[in-house]
N, C-alpha and C positions, 0 to 999 in steps of 0.2 A: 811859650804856651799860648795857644789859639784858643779863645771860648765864642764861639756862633750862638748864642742863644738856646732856649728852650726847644727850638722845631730842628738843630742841627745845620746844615746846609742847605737842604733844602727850603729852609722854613716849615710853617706848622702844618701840620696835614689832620687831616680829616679823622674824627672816631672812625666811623662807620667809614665802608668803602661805597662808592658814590653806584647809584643804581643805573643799570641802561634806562634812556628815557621811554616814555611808555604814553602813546598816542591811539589814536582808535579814528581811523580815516572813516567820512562820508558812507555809510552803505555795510561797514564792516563789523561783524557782531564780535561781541567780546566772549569767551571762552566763560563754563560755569565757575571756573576752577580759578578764577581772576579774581584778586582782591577788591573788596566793594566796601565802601564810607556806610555808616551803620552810623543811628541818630538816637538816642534812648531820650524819653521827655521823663521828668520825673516826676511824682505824685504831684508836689506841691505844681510845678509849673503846668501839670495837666489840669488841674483845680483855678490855677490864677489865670488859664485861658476860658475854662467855663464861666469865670466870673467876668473877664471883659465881653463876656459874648451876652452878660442879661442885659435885658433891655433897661432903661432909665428909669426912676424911680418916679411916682405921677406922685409927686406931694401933695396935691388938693384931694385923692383919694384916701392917702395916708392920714391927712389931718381931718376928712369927712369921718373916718373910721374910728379915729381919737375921739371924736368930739361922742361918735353913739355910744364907746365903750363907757368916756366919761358920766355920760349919760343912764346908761344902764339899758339900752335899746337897743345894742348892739347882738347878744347874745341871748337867742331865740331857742325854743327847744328847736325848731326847724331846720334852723344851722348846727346845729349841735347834733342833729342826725345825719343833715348831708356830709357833717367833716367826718364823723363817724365809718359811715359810708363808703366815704372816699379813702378814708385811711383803711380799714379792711379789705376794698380792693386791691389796694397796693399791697397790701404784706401778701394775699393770698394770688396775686397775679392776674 
């Protein structure tokens, strides 16, 4: 009794049968019907690119802004109409 392994005699061969190779020379267009790499971003990584793209955080504006809310100076009817304002624009376009 002879036993050669799992692959037989030749040894192991391949799932799939091996594709002719597939090159695209200088000048030569590729056909519509040609398979093409296709890249999907998904929510969250489209969100975590907007977020590297804000600009840096100006802490001495942050902590000026602390300091008039602490204060009670901060929030003007004035401002309270421009966010107003602003936020109505945005919903209504």
């Amino acid at each position: 009794m002879e036993i050669f392994g799992a692959g037989g005699t030749q040894g192991p061969q391949p799932v799939y049968p091996r594709l002719a190779p597939f090159s695209v020379d200088a000048g030569q267009t590729v056909h519509a019907g040609a398979p093409r790499d296709q890249v999907e971003i998904s929510p969250l990584g489209q969100m975590l690119d907007g977020i590297s793209r804000l600009p840096e955080i100006r802490h001495e504006k942050v902590d000026e802004i602390r300091r008039q809310i602490a204060e009670g100076t901060y929030d003007t009817p004035e401002r309270l109409e421009l966010a107003l304002d602003r936020m109505l624009s945005e919903f209504l376009g």
